[in-house]
Biotite code that builds the C-alpha atoms (Angstrom):
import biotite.structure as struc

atoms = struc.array([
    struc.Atom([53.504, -34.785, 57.414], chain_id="A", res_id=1, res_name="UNK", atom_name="CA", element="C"),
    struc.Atom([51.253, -37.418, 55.982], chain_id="A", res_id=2, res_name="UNK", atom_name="CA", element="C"),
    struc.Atom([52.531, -39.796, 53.083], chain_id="A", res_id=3, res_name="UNK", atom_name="CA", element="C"),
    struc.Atom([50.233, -37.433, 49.851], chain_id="A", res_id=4, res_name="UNK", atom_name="CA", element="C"),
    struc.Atom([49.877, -41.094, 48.329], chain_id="A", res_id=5, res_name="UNK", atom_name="CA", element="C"),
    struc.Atom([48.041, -42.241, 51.802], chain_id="A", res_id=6, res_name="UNK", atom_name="CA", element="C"),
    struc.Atom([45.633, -39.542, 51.510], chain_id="A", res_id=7, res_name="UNK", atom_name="CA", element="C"),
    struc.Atom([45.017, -39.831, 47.973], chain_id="A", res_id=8, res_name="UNK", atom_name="CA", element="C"),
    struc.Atom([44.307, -44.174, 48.292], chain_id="A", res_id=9, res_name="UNK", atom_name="CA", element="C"),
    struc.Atom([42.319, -43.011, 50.805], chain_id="A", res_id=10, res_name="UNK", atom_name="CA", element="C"),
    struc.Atom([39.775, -40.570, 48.897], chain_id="A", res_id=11, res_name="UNK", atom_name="CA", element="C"),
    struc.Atom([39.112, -43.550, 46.606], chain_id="A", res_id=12, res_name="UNK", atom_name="CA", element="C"),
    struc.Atom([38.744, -46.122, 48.734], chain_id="A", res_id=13, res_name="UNK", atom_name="CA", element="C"),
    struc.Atom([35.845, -47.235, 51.317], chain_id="A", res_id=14, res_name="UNK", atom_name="CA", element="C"),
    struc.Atom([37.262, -48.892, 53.472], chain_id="A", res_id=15, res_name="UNK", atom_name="CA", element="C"),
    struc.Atom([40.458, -49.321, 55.296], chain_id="A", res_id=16, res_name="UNK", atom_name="CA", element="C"),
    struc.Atom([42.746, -52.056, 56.883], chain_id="A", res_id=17, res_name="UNK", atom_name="CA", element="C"),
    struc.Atom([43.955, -51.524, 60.292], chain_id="A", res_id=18, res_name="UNK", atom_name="CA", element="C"),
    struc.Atom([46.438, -53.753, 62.243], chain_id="A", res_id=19, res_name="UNK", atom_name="CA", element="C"),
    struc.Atom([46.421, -53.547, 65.726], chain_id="A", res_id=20, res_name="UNK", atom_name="CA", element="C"),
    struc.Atom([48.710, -55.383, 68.628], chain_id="A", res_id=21, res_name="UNK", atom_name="CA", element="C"),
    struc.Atom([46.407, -57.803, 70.537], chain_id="A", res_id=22, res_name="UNK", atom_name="CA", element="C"),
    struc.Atom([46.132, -57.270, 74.133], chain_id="A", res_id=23, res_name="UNK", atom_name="CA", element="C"),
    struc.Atom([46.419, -61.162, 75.395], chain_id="A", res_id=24, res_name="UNK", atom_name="CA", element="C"),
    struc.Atom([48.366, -62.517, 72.519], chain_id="A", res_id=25, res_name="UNK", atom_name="CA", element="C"),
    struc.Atom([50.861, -59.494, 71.450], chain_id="A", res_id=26, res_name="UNK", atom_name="CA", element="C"),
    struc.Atom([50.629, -60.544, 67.707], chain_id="A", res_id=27, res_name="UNK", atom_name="CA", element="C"),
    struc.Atom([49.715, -58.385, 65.292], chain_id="A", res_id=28, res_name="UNK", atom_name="CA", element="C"),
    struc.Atom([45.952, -58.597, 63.780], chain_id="A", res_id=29, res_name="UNK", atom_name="CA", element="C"),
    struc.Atom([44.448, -56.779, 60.624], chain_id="A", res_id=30, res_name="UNK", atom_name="CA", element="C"),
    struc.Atom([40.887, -56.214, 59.982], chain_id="A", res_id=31, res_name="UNK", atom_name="CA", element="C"),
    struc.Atom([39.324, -54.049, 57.224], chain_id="A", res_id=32, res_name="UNK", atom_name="CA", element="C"),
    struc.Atom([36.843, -51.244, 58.926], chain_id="A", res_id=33, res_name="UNK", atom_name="CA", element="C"),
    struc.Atom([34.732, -48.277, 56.912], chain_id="A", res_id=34, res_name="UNK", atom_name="CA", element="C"),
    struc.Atom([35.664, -44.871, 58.033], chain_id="A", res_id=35, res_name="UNK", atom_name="CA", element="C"),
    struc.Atom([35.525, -41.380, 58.169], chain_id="A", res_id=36, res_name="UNK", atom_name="CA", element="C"),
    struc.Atom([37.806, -38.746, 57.185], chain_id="A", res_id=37, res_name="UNK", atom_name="CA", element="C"),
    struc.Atom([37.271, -35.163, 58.361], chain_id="A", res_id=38, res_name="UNK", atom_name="CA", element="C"),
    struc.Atom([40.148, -32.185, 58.571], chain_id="A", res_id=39, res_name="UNK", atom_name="CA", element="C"),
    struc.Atom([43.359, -34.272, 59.564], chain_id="A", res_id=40, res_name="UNK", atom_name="CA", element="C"),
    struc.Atom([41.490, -36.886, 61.489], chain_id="A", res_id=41, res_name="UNK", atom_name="CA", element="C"),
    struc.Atom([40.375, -40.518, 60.707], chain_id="A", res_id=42, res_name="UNK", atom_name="CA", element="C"),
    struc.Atom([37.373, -41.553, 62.345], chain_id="A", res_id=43, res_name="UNK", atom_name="CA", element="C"),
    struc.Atom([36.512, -45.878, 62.834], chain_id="A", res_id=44, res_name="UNK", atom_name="CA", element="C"),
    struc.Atom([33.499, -46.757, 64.112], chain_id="A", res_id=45, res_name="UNK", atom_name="CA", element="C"),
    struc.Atom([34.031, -50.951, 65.886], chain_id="A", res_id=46, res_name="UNK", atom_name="CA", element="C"),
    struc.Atom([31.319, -52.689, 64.459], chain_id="A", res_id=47, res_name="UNK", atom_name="CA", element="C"),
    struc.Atom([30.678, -54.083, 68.070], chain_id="A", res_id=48, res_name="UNK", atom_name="CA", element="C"),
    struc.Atom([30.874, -51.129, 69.756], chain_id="A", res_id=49, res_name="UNK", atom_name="CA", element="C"),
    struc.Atom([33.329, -51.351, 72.735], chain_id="A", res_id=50, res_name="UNK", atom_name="CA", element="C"),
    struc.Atom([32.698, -55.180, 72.869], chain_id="A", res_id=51, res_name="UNK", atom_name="CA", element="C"),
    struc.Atom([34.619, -55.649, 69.617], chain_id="A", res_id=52, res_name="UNK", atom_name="CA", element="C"),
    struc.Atom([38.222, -57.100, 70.060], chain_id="A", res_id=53, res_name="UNK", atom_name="CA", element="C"),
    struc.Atom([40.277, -54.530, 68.142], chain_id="A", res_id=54, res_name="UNK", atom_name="CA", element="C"),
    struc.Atom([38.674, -51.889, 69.907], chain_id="A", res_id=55, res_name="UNK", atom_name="CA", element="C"),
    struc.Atom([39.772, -53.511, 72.867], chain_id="A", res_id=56, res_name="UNK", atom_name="CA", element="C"),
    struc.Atom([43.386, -54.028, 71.991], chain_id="A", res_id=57, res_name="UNK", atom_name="CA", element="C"),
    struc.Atom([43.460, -50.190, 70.562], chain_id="A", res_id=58, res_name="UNK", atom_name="CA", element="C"),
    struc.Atom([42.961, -49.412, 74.387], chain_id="A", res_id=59, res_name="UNK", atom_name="CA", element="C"),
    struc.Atom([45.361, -51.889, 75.422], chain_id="A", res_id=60, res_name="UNK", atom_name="CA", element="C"),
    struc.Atom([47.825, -50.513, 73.057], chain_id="A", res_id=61, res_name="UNK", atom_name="CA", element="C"),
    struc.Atom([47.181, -46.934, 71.270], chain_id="A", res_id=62, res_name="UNK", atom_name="CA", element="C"),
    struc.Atom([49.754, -47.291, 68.334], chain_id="A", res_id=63, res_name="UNK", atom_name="CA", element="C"),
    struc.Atom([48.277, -48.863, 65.070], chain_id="A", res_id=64, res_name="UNK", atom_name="CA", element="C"),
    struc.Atom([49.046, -49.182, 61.684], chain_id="A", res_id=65, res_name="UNK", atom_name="CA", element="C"),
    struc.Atom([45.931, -48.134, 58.906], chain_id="A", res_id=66, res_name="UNK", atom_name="CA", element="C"),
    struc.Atom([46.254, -49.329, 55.094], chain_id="A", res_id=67, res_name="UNK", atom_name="CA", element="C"),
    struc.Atom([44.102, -47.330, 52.174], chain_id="A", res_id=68, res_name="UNK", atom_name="CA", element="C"),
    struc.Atom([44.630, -49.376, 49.026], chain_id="A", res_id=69, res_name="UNK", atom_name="CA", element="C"),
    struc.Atom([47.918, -50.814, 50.789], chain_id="A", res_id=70, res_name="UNK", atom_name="CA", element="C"),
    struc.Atom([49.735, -47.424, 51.276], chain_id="A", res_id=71, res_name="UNK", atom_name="CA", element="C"),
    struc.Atom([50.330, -47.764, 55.354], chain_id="A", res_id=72, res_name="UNK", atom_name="CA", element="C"),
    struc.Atom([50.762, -44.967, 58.317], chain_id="A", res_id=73, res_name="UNK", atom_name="CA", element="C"),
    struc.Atom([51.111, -45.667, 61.690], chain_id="A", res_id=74, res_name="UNK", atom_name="CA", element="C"),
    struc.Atom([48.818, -43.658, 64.125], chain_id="A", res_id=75, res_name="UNK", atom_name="CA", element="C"),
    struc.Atom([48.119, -42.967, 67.388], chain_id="A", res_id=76, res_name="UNK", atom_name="CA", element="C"),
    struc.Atom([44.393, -44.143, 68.343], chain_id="A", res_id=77, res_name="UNK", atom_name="CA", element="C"),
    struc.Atom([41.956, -42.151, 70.668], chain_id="A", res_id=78, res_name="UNK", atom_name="CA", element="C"),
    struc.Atom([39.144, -44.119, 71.777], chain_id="A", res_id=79, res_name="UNK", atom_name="CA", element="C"),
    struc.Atom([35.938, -41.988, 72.217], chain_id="A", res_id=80, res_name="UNK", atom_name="CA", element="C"),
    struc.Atom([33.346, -42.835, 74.841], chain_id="A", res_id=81, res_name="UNK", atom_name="CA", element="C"),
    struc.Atom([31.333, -39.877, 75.069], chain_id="A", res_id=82, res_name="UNK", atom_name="CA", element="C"),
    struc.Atom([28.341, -40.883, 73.970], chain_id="A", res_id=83, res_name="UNK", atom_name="CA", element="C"),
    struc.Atom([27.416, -37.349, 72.099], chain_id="A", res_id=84, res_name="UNK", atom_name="CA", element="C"),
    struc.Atom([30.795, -37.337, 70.560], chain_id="A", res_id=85, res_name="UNK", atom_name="CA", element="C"),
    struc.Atom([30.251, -41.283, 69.232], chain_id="A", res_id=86, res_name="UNK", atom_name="CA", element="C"),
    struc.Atom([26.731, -40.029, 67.860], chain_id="A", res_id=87, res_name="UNK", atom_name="CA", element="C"),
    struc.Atom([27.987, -37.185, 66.050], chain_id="A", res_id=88, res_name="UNK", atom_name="CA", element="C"),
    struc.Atom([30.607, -39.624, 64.504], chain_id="A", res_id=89, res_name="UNK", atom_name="CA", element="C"),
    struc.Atom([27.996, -42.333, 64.125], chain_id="A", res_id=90, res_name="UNK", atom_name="CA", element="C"),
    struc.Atom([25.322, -40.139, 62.372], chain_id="A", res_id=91, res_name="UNK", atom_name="CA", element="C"),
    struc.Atom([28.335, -39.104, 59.551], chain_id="A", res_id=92, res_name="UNK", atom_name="CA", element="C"),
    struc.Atom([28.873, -42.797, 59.564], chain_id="A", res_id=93, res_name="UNK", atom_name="CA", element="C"),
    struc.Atom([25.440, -43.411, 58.499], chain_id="A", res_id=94, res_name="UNK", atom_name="CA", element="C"),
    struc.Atom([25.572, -40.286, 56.211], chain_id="A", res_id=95, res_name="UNK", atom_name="CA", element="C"),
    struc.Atom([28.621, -41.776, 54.431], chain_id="A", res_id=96, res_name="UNK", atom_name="CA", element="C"),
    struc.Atom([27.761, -45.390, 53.916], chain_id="A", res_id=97, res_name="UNK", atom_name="CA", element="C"),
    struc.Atom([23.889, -45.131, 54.558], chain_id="A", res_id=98, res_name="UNK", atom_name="CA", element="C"),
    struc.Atom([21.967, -46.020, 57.498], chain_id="A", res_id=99, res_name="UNK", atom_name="CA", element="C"),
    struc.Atom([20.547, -48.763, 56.319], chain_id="A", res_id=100, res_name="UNK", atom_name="CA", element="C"),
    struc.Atom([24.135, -50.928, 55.807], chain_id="A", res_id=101, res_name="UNK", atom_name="CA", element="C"),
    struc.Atom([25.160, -49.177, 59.530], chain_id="A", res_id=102, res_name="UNK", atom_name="CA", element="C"),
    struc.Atom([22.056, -50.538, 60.850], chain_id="A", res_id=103, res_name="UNK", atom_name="CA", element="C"),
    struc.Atom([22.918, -53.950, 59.169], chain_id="A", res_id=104, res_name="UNK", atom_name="CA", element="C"),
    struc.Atom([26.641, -54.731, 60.097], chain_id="A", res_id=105, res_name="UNK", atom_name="CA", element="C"),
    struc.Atom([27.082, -52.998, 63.706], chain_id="A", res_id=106, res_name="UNK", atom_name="CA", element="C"),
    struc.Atom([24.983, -53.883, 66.029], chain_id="A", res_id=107, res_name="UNK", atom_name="CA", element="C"),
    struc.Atom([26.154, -51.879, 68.845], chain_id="A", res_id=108, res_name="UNK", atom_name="CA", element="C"),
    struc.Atom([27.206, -47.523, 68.542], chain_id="A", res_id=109, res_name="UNK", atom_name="CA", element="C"),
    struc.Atom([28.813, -47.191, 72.004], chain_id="A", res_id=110, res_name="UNK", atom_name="CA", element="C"),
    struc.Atom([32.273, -46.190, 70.892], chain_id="A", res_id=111, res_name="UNK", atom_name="CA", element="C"),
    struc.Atom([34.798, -45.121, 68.328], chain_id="A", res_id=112, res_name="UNK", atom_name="CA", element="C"),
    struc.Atom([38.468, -43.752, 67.685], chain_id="A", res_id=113, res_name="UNK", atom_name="CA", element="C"),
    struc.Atom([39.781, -40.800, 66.098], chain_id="A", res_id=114, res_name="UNK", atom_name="CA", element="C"),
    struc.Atom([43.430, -40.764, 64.948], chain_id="A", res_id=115, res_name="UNK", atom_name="CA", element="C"),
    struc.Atom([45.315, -37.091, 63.804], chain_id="A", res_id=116, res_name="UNK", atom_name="CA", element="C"),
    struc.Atom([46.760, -37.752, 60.266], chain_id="A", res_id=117, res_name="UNK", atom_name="CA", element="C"),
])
C-alpha cells in the first residue's frame, strides 16, 4: 500500500525528486523531474530522452527512490521504448505542463518510465 501522505504531497506538487544508483559510480544521485500520475502509476519523462544519465542508470539499476514534497517511496522503474507508448505519455506531458515549456526543457521524446505506486 502506498504511504496516503506520498500521494497527497504529490497532488500538490509539480515536480518530483528521484534518486537513482549510478551505473559507473554506484553512488546515489537525486534530480528533480515533472511527472505524471495516472491510476497507480507514475509516469517521468528524461529530459534527454534515453541520452540522459538517470535514465541510463534506471536501466542499469531498476530500484529508485521518488520524493513529493520530501515524503519518499521506493519504486521499481520500467523504462518505455515504444515509441507510441512514449508519445501517448509525452502528449499528457505536454497536456500537464504545456507544450510550450516541454518543447523548451527536453530536447529529445525517445523514452520514459512508468513505476506502479
Amino acid at each position: 500500500m502506498v504511504d496516503p501522505e506520498f500521494l497527497k504531497n504529490l497532488s500538490s506538487t509539480k515536480e518530483v525528486e528521484i534518486t537513482v544508483t549510478g551505473r559507473k559510480s554506484g553512488r546515489r544521485i537525486s534530480t528533480p523531474v515533472w511527472f505524471l500520475h495516472e491510476g497507480g502509476k507514475l509516469y517521468l519523462v528524461p529530459v534527454q530522452g534515453s541520452d540522459s544519465n538517470w535514465y541510463k542508470n534506471v536501466v542499469a539499476t531498476p530500484a529508485m527512490e521518488i520524493a513529493a514534497k520530501g515524503r519518499k517511496v521506493t519504486v521499481t522503474a520500467k523504462p518505455i521504448s515504444n515509441p507510441s507508448k512514449v508519445n501517448e505519455v509525452v502528449e499528457k506531458l505536454r497536456s500537464k505542463y504545456g507544450a510550450e515549456e516541454v518543447e523548451k526543457y527536453y530536447s529529445k521524446l525517445d523514452a520514459a518510465i512508468e513505476v506502479s505506486i
